[in-house]
C-alpha positions in Angstrom: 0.0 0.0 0.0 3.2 2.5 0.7 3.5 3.1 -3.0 -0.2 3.9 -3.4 0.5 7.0 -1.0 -0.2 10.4 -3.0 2.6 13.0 -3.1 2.2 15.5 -1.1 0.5 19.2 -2.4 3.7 21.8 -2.5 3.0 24.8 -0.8 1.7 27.8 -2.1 4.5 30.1 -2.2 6.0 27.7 -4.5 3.4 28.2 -7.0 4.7 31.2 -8.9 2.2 30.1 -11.9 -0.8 31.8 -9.6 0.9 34.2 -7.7 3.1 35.9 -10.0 0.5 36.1 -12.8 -1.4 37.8 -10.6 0.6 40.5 -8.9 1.9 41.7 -11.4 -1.3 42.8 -13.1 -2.1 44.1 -9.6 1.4 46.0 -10.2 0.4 47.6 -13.4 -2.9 49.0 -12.7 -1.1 50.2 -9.4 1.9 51.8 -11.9 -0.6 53.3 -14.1 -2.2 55.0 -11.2 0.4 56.7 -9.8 2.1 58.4 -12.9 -0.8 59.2 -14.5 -0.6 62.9 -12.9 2.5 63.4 -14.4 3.7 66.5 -16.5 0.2 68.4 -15.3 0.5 72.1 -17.1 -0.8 73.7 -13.7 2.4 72.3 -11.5 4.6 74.7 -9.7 7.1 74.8 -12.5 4.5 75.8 -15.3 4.1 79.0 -13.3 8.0 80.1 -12.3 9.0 83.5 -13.9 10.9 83.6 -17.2 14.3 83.4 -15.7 13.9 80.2 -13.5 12.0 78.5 -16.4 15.3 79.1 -18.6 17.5 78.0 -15.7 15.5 75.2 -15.4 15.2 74.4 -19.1 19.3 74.9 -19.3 19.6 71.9 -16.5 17.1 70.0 -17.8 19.2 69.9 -20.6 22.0 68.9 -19.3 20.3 66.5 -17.4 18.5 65.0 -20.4 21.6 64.5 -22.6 22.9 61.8 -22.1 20.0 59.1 -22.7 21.5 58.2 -26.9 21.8 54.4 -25.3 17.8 53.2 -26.6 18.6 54.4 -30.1 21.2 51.8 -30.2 18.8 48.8 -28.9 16.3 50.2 -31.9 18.2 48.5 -34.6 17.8 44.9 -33.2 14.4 45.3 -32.0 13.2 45.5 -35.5 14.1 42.5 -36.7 12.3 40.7 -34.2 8.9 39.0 -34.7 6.0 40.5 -32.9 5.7 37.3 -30.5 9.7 38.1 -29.8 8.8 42.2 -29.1 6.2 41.1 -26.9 7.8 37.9 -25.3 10.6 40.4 -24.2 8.4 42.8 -23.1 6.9 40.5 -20.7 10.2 39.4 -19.6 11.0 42.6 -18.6 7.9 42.9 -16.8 8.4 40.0 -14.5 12.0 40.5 -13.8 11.0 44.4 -12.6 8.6 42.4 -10.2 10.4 39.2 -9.4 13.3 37.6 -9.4 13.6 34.6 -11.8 16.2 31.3 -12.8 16.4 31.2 -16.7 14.4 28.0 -16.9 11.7 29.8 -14.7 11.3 32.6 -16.2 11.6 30.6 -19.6 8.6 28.2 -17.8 6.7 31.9 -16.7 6.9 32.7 -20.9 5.5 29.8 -21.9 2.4 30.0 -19.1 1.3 33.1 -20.3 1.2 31.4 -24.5 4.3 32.4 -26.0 6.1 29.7 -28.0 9.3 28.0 -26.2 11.1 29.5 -29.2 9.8 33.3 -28.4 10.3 32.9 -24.3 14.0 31.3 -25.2 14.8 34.2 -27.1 13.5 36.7 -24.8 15.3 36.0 -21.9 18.6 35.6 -24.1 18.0 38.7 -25.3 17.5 40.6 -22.0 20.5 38.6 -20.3 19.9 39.0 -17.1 22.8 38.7 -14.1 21.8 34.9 -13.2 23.4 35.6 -9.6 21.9 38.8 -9.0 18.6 37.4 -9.5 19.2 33.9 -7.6 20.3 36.8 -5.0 16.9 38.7 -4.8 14.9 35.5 -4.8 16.9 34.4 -2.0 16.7 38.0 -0.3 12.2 37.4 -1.5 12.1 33.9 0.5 14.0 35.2 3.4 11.6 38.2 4.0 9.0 35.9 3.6 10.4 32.8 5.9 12.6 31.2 7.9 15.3 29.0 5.5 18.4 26.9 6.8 21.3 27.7 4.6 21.1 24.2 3.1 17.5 24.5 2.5 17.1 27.6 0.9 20.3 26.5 -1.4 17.6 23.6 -2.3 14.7 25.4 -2.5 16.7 28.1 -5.5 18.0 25.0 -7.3 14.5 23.8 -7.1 13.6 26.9 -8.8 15.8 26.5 -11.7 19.1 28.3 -10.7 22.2 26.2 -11.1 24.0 25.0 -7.7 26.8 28.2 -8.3 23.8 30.5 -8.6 22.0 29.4 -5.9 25.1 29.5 -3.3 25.5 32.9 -4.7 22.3 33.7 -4.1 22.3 32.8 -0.2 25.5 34.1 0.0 24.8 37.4 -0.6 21.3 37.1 1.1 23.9 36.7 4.3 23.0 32.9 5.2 
């Protein structure tokens, strides 16, 4: 009868499939929310005399100059296929909520209905720091629960980062 015994249910903070899904639409709407106020005509500035407006405009300007760097990423994005554009956008959505291992975030892709082809590509294309993420999902788990060392090496590598990410990761998350 022991190996009629059903598995047991994993716990719900390791289904990312529910959670992450959604709060990160909770995220967006929140986003939206709070920068849709921004450059109002009737804000302080609008109404400064002429001089502070140009002193203003001058180190704006100088403030402003040196953003050439997405004119550069341009090129590449249009030869992409619109799956790929998108498939990378939502990448870039999860890792500025989450952190994610390749294969998860790969996994995450391929959830939400983009092809293993598109969600391979985005996350190559992004190329995220593999440690620095294993270290923010440790950091995530440990300002959630309790972990032993050992365990939270586990629960990463169970997560999809490699056994020199995951010590990384709990490295840096000071276990």
């Amino acid at each position: 009868m022991a190996g009629n015994a059903p598995e047991p249910e994993r716990p719900w903070f390791k289904k990312k499939r529910i959670v992450i899904p959604g709060a990160l639409v909770a995220l967006i709407i929140f986003g939206a929310a709070l920068s849709g106020g921004e450059g109002d005509a009737d804000s302080p500035a609008a109404s400064s005399t002429p001089a502070a407006t140009e002193t203003a405009d001058a180190e704006t300007v100088v403030a402003e100059e040196p953003e050439p760097e997405p004119e550069a990423e341009a090129e590449p994005e249009e030869s992409m296929t619109a799956g790929q554009r998108n498939a990378v956008s939502s990448a870039e959505d999860y890792l500025r909520f989450t952190a994610f291992s390749r294969s998860g975030l790969i996994t995450q892709l391929e959830f939400e209905g983009y092809t293993t082809e598109d969600a391979t590509f985005a996350v190559d294309h992004l190329q995220p720091d593999w440690n620095e993420q294993a270290a923010k999902s440790a950091q995530e788990y440990l300002d959630f629960t309790s972990f032993s060392r050992v365990g939270l090496i586990e629960q990463l590598q169970f997560d999809g980062f490699s056994p020199e990410e995951a010590t990384y990761g709990v490295d840096q998350a000071g276990l």
